[in-house]
C-alpha positions as CSV (number, residue, x, y, z in Angstrom):
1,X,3.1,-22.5,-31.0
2,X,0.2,-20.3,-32.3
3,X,0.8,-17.3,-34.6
4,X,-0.3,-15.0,-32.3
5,X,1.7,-16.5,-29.5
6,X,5.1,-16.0,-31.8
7,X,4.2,-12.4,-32.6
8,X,3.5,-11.9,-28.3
9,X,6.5,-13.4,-27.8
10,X,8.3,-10.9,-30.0
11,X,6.6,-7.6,-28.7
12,X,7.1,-8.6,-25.1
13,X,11.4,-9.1,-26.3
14,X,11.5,-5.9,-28.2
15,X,9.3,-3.9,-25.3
16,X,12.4,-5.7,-22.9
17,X,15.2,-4.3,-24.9
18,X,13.8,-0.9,-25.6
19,X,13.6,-0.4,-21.7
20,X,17.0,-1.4,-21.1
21,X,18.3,0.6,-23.8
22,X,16.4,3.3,-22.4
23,X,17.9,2.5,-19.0
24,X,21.4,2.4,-20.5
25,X,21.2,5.8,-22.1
26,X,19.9,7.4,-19.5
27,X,23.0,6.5,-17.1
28,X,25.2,7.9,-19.9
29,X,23.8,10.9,-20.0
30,X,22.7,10.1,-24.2
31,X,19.9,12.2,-25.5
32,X,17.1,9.8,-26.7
33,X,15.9,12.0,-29.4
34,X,18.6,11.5,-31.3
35,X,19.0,7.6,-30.9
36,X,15.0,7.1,-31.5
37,X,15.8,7.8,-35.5
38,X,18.8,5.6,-36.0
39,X,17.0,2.5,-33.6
40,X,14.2,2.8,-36.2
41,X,16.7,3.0,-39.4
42,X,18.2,-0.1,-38.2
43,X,14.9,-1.8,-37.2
44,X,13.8,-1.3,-40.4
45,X,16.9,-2.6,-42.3
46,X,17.6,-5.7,-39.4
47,X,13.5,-7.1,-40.0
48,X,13.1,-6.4,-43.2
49,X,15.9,-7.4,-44.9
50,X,14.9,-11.1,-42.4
51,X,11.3,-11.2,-44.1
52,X,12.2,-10.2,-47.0
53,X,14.7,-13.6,-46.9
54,X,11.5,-15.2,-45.8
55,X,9.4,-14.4,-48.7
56,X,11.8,-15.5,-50.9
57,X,13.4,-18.1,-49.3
58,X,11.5,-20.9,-51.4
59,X,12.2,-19.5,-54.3
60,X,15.9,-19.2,-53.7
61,X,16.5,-22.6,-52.5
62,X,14.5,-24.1,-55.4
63,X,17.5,-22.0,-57.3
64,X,20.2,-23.0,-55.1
65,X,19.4,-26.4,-55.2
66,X,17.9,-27.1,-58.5
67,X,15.2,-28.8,-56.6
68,X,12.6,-30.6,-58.7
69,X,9.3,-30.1,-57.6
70,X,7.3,-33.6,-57.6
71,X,4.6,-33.7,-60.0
72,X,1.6,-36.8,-60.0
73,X,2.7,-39.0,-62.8
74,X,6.5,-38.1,-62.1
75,X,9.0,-41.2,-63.3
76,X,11.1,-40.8,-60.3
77,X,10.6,-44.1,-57.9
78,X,9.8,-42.5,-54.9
79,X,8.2,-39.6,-55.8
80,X,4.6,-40.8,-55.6
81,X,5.5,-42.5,-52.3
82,X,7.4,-39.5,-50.9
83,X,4.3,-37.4,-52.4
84,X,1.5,-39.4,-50.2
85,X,3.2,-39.6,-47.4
86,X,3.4,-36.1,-47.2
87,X,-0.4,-35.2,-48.5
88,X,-1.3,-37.5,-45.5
89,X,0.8,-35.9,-42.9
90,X,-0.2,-32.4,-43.8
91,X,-4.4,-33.3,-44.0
92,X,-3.7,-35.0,-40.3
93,X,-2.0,-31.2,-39.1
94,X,-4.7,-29.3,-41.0
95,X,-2.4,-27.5,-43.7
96,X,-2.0,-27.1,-47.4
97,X,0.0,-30.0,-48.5
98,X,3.8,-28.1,-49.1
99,X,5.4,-28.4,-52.4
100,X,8.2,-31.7,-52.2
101,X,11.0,-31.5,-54.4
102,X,14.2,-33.5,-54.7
103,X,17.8,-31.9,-55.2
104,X,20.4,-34.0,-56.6
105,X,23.2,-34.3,-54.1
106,X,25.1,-37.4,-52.9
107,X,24.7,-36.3,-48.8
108,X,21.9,-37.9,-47.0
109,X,20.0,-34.3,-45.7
110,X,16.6,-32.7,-46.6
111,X,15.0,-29.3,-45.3
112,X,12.0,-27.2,-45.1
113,X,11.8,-24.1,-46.1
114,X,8.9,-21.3,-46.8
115,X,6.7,-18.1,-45.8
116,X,4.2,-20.1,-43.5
117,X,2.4,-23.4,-42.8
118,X,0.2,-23.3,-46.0
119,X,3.4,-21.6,-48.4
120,X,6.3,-24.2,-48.0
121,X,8.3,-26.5,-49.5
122,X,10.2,-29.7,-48.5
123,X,13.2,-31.1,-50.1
124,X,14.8,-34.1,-50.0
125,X,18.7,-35.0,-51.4
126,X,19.0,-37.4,-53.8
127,X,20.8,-39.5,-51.7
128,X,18.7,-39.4,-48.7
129,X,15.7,-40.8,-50.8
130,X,18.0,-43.3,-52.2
131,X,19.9,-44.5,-48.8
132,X,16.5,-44.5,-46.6
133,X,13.4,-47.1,-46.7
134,X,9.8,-46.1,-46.6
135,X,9.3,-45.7,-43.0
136,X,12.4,-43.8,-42.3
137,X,12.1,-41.6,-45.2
138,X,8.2,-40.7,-44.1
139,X,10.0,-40.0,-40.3
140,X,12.2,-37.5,-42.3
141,X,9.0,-36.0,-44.0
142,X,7.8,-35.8,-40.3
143,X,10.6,-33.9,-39.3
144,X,10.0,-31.5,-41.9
145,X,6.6,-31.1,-41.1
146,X,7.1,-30.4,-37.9
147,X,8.7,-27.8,-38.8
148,X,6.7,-25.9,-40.6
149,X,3.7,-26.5,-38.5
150,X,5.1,-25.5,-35.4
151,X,6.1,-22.6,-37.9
152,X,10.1,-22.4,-36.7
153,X,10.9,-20.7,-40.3
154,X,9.2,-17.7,-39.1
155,X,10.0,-17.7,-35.2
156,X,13.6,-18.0,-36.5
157,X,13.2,-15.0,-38.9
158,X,11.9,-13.2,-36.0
159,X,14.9,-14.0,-33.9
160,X,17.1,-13.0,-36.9
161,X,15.3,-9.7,-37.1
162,X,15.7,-8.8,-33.5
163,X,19.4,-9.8,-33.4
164,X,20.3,-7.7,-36.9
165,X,18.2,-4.7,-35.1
166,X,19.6,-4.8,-32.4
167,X,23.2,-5.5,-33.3
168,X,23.1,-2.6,-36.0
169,X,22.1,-0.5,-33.2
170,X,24.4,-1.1,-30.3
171,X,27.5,-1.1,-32.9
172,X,26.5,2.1,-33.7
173,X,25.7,3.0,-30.5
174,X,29.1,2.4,-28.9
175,X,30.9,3.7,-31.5
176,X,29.6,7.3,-31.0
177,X,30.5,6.9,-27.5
178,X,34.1,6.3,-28.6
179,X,34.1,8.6,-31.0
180,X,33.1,11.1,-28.5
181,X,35.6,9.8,-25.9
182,X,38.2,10.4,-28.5
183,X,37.3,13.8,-29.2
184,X,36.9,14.5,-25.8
185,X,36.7,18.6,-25.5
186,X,38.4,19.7,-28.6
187,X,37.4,20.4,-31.8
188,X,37.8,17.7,-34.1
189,X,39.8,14.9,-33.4
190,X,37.9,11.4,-33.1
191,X,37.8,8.4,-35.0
192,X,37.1,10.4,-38.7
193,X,34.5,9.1,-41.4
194,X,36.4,5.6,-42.0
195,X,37.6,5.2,-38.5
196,X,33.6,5.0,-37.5
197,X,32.7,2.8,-40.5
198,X,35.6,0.5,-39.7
199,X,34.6,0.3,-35.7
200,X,31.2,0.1,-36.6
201,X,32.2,-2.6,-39.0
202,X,34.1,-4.5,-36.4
203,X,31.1,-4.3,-33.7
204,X,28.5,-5.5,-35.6
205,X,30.7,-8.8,-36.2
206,X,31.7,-9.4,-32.8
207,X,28.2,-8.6,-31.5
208,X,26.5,-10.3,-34.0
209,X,29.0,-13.4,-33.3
210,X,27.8,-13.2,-29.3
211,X,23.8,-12.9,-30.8
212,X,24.5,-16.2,-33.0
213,X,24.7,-18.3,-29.6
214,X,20.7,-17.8,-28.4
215,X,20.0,-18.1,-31.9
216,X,22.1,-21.5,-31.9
217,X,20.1,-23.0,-28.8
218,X,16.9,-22.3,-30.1
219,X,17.8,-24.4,-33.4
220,X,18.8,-27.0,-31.3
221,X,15.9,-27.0,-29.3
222,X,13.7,-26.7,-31.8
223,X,15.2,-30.0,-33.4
224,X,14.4,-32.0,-30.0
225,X,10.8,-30.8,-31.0
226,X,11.4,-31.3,-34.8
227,X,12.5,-34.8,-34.0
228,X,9.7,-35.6,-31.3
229,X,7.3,-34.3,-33.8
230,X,8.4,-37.5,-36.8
231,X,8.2,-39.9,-33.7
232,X,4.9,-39.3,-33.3
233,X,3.9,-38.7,-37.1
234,X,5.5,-42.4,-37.5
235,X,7.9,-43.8,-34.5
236,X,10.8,-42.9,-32.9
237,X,12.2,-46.2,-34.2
238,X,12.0,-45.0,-37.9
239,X,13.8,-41.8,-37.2
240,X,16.3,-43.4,-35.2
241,X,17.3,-45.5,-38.2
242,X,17.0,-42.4,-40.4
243,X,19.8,-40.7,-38.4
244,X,22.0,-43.0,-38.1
245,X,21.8,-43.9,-42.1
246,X,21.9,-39.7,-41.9
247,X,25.2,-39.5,-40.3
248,X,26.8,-42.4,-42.1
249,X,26.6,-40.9,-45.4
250,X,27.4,-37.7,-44.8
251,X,29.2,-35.9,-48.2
252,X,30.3,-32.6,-48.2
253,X,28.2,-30.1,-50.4
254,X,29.6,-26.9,-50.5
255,X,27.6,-25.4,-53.0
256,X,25.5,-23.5,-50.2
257,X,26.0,-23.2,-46.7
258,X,23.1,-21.1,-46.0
259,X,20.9,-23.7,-45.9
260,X,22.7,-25.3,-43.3
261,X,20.3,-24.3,-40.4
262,X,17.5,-25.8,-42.4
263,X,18.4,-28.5,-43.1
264,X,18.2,-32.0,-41.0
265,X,22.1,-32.2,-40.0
266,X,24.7,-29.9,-40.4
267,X,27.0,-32.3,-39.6
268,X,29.0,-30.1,-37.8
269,X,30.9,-30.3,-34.4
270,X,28.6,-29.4,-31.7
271,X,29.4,-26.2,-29.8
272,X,27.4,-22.6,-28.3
273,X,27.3,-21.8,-32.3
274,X,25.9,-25.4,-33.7
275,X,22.7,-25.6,-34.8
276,X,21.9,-28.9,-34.5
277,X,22.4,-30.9,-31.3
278,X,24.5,-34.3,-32.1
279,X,22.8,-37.2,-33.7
280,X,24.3,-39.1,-30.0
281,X,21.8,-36.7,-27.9
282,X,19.1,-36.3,-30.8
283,X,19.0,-40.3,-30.9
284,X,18.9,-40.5,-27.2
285,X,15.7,-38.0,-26.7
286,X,13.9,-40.6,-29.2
287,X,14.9,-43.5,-27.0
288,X,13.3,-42.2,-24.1
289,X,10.0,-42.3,-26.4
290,X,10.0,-45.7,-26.5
């Protein structure tokens, strides 16, 4: 999906939502004037705070991670091979090679992260490069590239922004309608300075837990895609392999769950809040590609 298209997409949503909360306040009775202010405060808090986690999100998983970048003339084995296969795939898309680094970690996983196409980074675990042959190690690499060609770091981080916006605002919206419900006619009364931080609190964590489940399916759709994308980088037979070597040597690392959405398998049980589909269905899609 084109830049352009991405950005469209995300006009066309907002210019949706902004008409139904328009729609919504009207048949309350709300004055818009003084909801225009606070939709902007949170719209400016919701997608910035997400691209500012963009821009520094290579950064911080380099930190996170300890990757180490891969340099020509580096001792590890596989870091030339890992490093060519890479360079190849990205000259074939028609991007800047990305920055590949290794973390040292015994689970089999590896993830892409970065601002755009030609500013990213892939990393591989130690134990994934270790557990994984040539060909199913370069269908992980296509994974990843995939990725960050079809640019799903910054569709995601425009889902993100949309979903913080928007959750910042409704929780603050229906809390002034309960506030005002609870004062009714009389002076004073209501829910009181930390009554409306604590409702407001409590809102934005159950609406942000119902915003999570779109979010969810488009991760796991975009993993079908992710997942195509390797098969036809190198075969649907080499990722096949790498998931099920993937799966098998799952280890937990709790050092940072962040990640998890970034990286190849979360390993977790699939539900309306995973964000990857299981390695059963994932493996199944590639199948039917051969």
């Amino acid at each position: 999906m084109s830049v352009m298209k991405r950005i469209g997409i995300f006009l066309i949503t907002n210019l949706l939502v902004m008409t139904a909360i328009s729609i919504v306040v009207n048949l309350l009775g709300l004055r818009m004037d003084g909801l225009w202010p606070m939709l902007v405060i949170c719209a400016l808090f919701g997608m910035g705070g997400s691209f500012i986690s963009l821009l520094l999100s290579k950064s911080m998983a380099k930190s996170a991670y300890r990757v180490q970048i891969i340099k020509p003339g580096m001792s590890h084995p596989q870091a030339a091979r890992l490093l060519a296969i890479i360079d190849h795939m990205a000259a074939e898309r028609g991007i800047k090679t990305p920055e590949v680094g290794i973390y040292p970690s015994p689970d089999a996983n590896a993830f892409a992260t970065g601002f755009s196409q030609n500013n990213a980074m892939i990393a591989f675990s130690s134990g994934i490069v270790e557990r994984l042959d040539d060909d199913e190690l370069a269908a992980v690499a296509g994974h990843e590239m995939t990725h960050i060609t079809n640019g799903d770091m910054v569709t995601t981080t425009l889902l993100m922004g949309v979903a913080n916006t928007f959750v910042m605002f409704f929780a603050r919206l229906l809390t002034i309608l309960i506030d005002n419900a609870l004062r009714g006619d009389r002076e004073g009364g209501g829910l009181g300075y930390f009554g409306y931080i604590i409702v407001v609190t409590v809102l934005q964590n159950v609406l942000m837990l119902l915003a999570y489940i779109p979010i969810s399916a488009h991760s796991r759709h975009r993993e079908f895609k992710a997942d195509a994308g390797a098969a036809q980088l190198v075969n649907p037979v080499a990722m096949i392999d790498a998931l099920k070597k993937i799966s098998a040597a799952y280890v937990p690392d709790k050092r940072n769950t962040s990640y998890a959405l970034a990286k190849i398998n979360d390993h977790r049980r699939v539900s309306l809040f995973a964000t990857h589909p299981s390695i059963e269905d994932r493996i199944a899609r590639l199948q039917a590609m051969i």
